[in-house]
N, C-alpha and C positions, 0 to 999 in steps of 0.2 A: 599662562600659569597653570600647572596641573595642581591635579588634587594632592599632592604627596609634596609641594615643593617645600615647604615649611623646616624638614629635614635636612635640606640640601642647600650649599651656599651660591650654586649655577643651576642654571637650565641645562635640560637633557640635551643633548645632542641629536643633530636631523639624523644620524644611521640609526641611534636609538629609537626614536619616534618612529621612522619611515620600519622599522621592523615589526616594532611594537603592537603599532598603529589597527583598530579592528574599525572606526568607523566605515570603510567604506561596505561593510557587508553586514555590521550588527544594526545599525541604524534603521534593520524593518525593525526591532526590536521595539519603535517608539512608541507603540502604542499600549501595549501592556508595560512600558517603562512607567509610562506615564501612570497607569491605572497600579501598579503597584505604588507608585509616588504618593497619587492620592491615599492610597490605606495605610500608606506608612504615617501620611501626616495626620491620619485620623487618628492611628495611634498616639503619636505623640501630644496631639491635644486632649485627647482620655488621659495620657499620664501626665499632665499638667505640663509638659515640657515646652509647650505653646500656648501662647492665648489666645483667645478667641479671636483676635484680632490679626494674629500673625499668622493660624491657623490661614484664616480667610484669606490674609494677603497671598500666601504662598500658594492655595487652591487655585484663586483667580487667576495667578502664574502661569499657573500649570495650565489652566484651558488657554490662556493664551498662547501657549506652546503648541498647544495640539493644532490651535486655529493656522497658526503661521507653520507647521507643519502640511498640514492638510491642502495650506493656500502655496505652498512650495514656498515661500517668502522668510522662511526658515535661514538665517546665515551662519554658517557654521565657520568657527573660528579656527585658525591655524595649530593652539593646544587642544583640537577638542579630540580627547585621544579613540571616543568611541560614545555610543548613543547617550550612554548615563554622564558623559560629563559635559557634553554638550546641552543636554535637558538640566543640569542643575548650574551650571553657568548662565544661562537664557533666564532660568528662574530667578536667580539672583540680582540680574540686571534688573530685572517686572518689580520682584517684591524687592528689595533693598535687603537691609540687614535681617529680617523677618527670613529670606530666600538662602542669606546663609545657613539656616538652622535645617536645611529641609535633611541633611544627610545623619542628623542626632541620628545616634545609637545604632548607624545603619552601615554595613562595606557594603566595598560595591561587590566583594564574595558572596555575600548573602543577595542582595540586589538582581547579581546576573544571572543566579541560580532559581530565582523566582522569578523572572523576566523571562527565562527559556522554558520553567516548565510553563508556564501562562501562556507561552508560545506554543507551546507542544499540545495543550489542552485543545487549543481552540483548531491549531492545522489537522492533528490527528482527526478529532470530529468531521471535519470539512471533507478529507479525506476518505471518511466514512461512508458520507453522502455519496461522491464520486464511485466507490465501488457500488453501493447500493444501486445508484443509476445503470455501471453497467450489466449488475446483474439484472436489470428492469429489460434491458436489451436484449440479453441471451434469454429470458423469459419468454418475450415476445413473438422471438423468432422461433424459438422451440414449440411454442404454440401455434404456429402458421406452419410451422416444417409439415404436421399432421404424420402421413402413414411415410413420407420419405423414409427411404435409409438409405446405407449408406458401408463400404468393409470399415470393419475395426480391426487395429494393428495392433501386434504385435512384434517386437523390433524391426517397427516399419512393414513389417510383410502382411499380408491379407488374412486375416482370422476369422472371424464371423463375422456376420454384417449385425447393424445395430442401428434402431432410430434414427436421424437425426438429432431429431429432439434431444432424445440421452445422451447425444455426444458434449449438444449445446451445452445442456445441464452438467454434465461431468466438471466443466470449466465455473460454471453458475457455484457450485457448491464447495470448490477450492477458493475462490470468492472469499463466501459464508465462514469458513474457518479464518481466510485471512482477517476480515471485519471483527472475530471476535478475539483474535492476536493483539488487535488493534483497540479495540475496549478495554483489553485485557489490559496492555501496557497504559493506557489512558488511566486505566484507574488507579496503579500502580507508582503514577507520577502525580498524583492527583494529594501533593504535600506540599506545604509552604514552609521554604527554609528561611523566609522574613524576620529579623530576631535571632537569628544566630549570629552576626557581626563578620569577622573577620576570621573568627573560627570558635570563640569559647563563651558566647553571647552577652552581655553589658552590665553594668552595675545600672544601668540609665531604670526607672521603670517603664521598661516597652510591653508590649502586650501584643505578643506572637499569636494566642490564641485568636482573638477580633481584628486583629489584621488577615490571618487564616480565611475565618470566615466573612469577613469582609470582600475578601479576592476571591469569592465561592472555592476554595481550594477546602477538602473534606476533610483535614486534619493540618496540623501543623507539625514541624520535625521532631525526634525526642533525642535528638543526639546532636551538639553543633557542629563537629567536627563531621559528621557523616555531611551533616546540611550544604556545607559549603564545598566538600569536597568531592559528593556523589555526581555522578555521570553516568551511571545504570541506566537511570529511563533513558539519557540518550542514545546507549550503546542498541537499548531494549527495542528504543522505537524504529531505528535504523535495521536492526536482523528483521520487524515485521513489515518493512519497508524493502527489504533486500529479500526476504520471503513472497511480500505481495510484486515484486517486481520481478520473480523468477517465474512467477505464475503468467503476469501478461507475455512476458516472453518465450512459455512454454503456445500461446493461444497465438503471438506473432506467426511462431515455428508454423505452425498447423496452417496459417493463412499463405504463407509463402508456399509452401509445397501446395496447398489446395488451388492456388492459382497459378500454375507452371502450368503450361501443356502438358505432362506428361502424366499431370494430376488432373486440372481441368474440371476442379468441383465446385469454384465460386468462379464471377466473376467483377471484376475489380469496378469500383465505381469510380467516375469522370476526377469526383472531386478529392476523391481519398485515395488518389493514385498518382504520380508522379510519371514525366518521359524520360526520355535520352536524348542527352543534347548530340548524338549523331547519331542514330540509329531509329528512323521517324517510325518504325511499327512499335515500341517497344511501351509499355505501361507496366507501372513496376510498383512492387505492396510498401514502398519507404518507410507509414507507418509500421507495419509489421515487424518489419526488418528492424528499425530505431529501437521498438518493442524489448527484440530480442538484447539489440548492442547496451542500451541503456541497463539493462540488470548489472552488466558488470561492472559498468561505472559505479549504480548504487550501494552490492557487494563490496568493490574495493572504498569506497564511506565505510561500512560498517569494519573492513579487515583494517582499516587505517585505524580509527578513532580505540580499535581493541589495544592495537600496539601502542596508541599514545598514554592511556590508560595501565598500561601493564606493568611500568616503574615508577608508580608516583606513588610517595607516601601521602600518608593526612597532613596536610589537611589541603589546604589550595594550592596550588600549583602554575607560574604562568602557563605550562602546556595545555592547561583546560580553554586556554583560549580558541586551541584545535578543533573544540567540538561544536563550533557553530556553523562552520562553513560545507564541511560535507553534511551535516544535519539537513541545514536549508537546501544545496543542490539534492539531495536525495529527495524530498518533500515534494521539489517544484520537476522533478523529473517522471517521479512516480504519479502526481498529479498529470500531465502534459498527457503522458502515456494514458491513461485512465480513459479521459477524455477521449484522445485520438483515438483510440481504439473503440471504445465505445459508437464515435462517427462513422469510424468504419464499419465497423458490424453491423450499425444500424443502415447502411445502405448498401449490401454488399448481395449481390445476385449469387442463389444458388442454383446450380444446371444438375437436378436432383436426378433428371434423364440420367445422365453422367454417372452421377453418383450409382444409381442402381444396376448398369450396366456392369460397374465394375464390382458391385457386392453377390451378383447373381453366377461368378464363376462354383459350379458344381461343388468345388473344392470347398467350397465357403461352407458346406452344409458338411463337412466329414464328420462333425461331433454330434449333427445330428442323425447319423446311421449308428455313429456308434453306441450312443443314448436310446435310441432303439432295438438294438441290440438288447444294451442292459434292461430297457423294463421288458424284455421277453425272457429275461430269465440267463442270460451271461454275462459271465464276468467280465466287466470293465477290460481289465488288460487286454484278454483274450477278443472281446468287442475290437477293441484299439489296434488289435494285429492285424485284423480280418480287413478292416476298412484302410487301414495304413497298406495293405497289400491291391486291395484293388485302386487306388490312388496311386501308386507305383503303377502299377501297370500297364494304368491309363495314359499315365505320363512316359513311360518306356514304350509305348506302341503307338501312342495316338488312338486306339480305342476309346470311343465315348463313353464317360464314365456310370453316365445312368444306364447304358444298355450292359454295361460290366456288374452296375445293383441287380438290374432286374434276373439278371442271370444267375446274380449270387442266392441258394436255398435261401439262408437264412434272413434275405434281406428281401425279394422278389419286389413282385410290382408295389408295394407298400415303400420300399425304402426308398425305390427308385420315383417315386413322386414328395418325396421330401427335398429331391434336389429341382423343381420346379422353380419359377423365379419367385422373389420373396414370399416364400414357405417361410425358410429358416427364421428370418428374424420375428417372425410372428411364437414362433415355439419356445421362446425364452420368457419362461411365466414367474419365475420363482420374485420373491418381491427385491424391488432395487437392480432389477434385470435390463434388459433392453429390449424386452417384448413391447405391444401393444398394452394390455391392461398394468403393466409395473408399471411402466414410464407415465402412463394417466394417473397412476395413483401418486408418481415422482411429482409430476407436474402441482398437484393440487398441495403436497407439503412442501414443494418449493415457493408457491404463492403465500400459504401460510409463514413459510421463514421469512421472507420478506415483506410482509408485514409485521411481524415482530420487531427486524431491524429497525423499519422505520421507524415506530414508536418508540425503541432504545436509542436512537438519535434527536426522535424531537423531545426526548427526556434531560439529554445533555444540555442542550439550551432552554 
């Protein structure tokens, strides 16, 4: 029997049902189903719609639900069209006619819209952690990198060389914005549409507000057509989930090329690297790579659910049924990735030799002849010709470039020891640089930003 049958003089039909149908993937829902249940019935026994007694019966229900939940011993019946009708049919069976009353003054429009963001409060948090953790990773190893460096690119081709450290950190601090994208929308969904009904809220006297704070949700809705029919934080949490999953796959990209031969700047560990099942030399970054492929899955979540969203009037709509399912695969993908990549980082050999051999080509230092240039007294441009010319020249003749400074007046044996091996990256002082003393001063308000997170997280729970 469904909840709507009362209307109707048959049962739905299986193509109906089998269409319909969202148990097999709202059903993690049960647990904040349930916890919303509970404060719904709190309500209704503050508004006398209960009595002590049916209050109690229908509570007791309800842990019995979670128990047989918990114990898998849960059976779920052939109408149970999704998690809330299966939790208020189970109840009903426990409590008797007390267990019919649990859905007073309640849709299941308002229901699942406080079921998801109660879902959304606590995964986003979780979530939280997880990037926290891996920026704890890039922390560590930026700290142990020490004086390594390493070239920095520009459209892939070799620019200055730069820390290591600062490179780790670059990835650390796109992190930090992502987590605070991610507070950001947390706080944003952080409303309970409990008490909006079906869409225009009840003659019943319910009390949206102590059901609110009941669920720790920091306010309750002012609108109930918005309440039941909003999908923002979903769309919201999804773009900082397709944001934080462009970011791992921007850090994948950088691990695949840095472990190519023809890169050769990490080296892959036993356990975070994967073979070929016909080519027995072969060890390959899959995490990295998944890294990268998984964005676009999560991406197309967030360009899906915008399209589903974009014809619907107020107030509920069955299309909103769409927005559970790329929700949760984005969550449990972008999680996975967090993780895995985190594993990976945390055991990944750098061949810093390598690295330095390929940031110490002469060329890597042209900005810094021509930055000497300008603090003697010439113009940038004209700096930028001089050195732009003997760089050609070197490269048109095969002339050694430092014996081409030394020769040049205005550069002589001063400039020509600026192209020395790591010189250059020691001479980027300006603060937020990738010198030696920035990157120590990066380093110590890096450590201070996370700690801040932390404490912004152990405040959420």
């Amino acid at each position: 029997m469904t909840l709507w049958s009362g209307r109707f003089e048959g049962g739905p039909s299986e193509e109906l049902l089998a269409y319909t149908v969202s148990l097999p993937f709202d059903r993690r829902l049960a647990a904040v189903d349930l916890a919303g249940s509970r404060a719904h019935v709190r309500g209704l026994l503050r508004g006398g719609m209960l009595s002590d007694e049916e209050a109690e019966a229908v509570l007791e229900a309800l842990t019995g639900v979670e128990a047989e939940l918990a114990a898998g011993t849960f059976e779920f019946a052939p109408g149970d069209e999704d998690i809330h009708t299966a939790v208020e049919r189970r109840v009903t069976e426990l409590a008797g006619p007390a267990g019919a009353k649990l859905h007073t003054g309640r849709s299941r429009n308002d229901q699942v819209a406080t079921d998801l963001r109660l879902w959304c409060k606590v995964e986003l948090a979780r979530l939280g952690a997880s990037i926290v953790a891996l920026q704890e990773v890039l922390l560590e190893r930026a700290e142990a990198a020490g004086p390594a460096y390493l070239p920095g690119y520009t459209h892939l081709q070799r620019a200055q060389p730069v820390l290591l450290s600062h490179h780790l950190l670059a990835h650390g601090w796109a992190l930090a914005r992502d987590l605070d994208r991610l507070l950001d929308a947390r706080r944003r969904l952080d409303v309970s549409p409990l008490g909006a009904g079906a869409l225009a809220g009840s003659s019943l006297p319910l009390d949206p507000d102590g059901v609110a704070a009941d669920l720790g949700f920091a306010t309750r809705f002012e609108n109930s057509l918005d309440a039941v029919s909003d999908r923002d934080f979903v769309a919201e949490s999804l773009f900082v989930l397709s944001l934080l999953a462009v970011h791992l796959s921007r850090i994948g990209e950088e691990l695949v090329l840095w472990s190519s031969e023809e890169f050769g700047f990490v080296v892959l560990d036993d356990e975070h690297s994967t073979g070929s099942s016909m080519l027995p030399q072969k060890k390959n970054p899959d995490i990295a790579e998944l890294a990268r492929g998984k964005a676009g899955r999560v991406i197309g979540s967030l360009v899906g659910l915008l399209t589903t969203l974009k014809g619907l009037p107020l107030a509920y709509n069955r299309d909103l049924q769409e927005d559970k399912e790329p929700l949760f695969d984005a969550v449990d993908q972008v999680s996975l990735g967090l993780s895995a990549l985190r594993g990976m980082l945390a055991a990944i050999g750098f061949d810093t030799e390598k690295m330095q051999r390929s940031a110490d080509a002469p060329t890597a230092a042209a900005i810094d002849l021509a930055e000497h240039l300008v603090a003697g007294g010439m113009p940038f441009r004209d700096a930028h010709g001089v050195v732009g010319r003997l760089v050609r020249e070197s490269i048109d003749t095969g002339a050694d470039l430092a014996a081409l400074v030394a020769a040049e007046p205005a550069l002589g044996d001063q400039g020509a020891a600026l192209l020395a091996p790591g010189v250059a990256v020691t001479r980027r002082t300006t603060p937020g640089g990738a010198g030696p003393v920035a990157v120590a001063e990066q380093l110590s308000r890096f450590r201070d930003r996370l700690e801040q997170e932390r404490f912004w997280l152990t405040s959420l729970t």
